[in-house]
C-alpha positions, 0 to 999 in steps of 0.5 A: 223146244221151238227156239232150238227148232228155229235154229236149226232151220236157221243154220240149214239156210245159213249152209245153203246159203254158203255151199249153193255158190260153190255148188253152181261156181264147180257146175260153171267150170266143169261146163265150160271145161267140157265146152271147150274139150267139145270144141277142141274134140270138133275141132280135130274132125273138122281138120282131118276131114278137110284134109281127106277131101283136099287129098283126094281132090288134089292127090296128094299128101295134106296136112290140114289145120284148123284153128276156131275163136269162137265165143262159148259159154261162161258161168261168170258171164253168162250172156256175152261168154269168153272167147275159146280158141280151138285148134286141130290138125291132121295128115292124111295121104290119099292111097291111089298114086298119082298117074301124072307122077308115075307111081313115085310118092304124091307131092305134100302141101299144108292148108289152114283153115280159120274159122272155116266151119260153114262161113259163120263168122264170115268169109271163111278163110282157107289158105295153102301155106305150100310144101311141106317145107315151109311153114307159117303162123296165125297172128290175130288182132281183134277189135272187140266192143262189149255192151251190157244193161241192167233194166230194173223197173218197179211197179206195183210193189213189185220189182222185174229186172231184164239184162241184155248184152251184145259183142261185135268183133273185127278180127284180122288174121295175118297168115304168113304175108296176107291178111285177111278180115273177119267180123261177127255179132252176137247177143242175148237177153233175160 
């Protein structure tokens, strides 16, 4: 009766021990899944927004597009992350005609903004790639440096472990002709 009691103990903890990281690995994807539908959903306000500002300023008719790299979280590397690139655009025509086109329709530009979200990665950039007849791309070019450690210190018959990692990145954009540069830093420790 007691070695059947064992047993079972013991095949409960050998099912934990195998369904407890799948468990944890599907929490891990469905999170980074939902981050990065948060930053696209973000991503696709912050572009319609800009583009009624820049329409009621200039009025005309704008298209704005936004486009953002930041790192996000990352079930299988939790403190450096993965970058994330999101992206958004909207149009938007102000509805009060210009006096100085005498009624006639506005004139239309289209605007990109790269990682412009307060200048938190840098000088944001925000470049008016013209009429609307024209177009453009983003061509980016990253210069990345990962670090991590893994201290383990044992004393006292007891052991403690502290990880830390740091990211620094260089980023150059090439919009159209221009280039244009970025940096950011990041890191954390457990």
């Amino acid at each position: 009766m007691k070695n059947n009691f064992f047993r079972k103990k013991a095949q409960a903890l050998m099912e934990m021990a195998i369904l407890a990281p799948i468990v944890v690995v599907a929490v891990g994807i469905v999170a980074t899944y939902a981050a990065k539908l948060n930053g696209d959903q973000y991503q696709l306000m912050q572009a319609f927004r800009e583009g009624l500002a820049k329409s009621n300023s200039e009025n005309k008719a704008i298209s704005y597009g936004t486009w953002d790299d930041r790192r996000q979280v990352d079930a299988s590397n939790p403190i450096i992350g993965q970058k994330t690139p999101s992206s958004g655009a909207g149009s938007v025509m102000w509805a009060i005609p210009s006096v100085e086109n005498q009624g006639q329709n506005p004139e239309k530009t289209m605007w990109v903004g790269v990682n412009s979200m307060g200048g938190r990665f840098g000088m944001p950039i925000e470049y008016d790639l013209g009429s609307e007849a024209s177009s453009g791309g983003i061509m980016p070019m990253y210069l990345t440096t990962t670090t991590v450690s893994l201290n383990i210190n044992r004393n006292n018959n007891q052991v403690s472990s502290n990880r830390s990692g740091a990211v620094a990145e260089v980023m150059t954009y090439k919009i159209n002709n221009s280039y244009y540069v970025q940096a950011r830093a990041s890191g954390a420790s457990r």
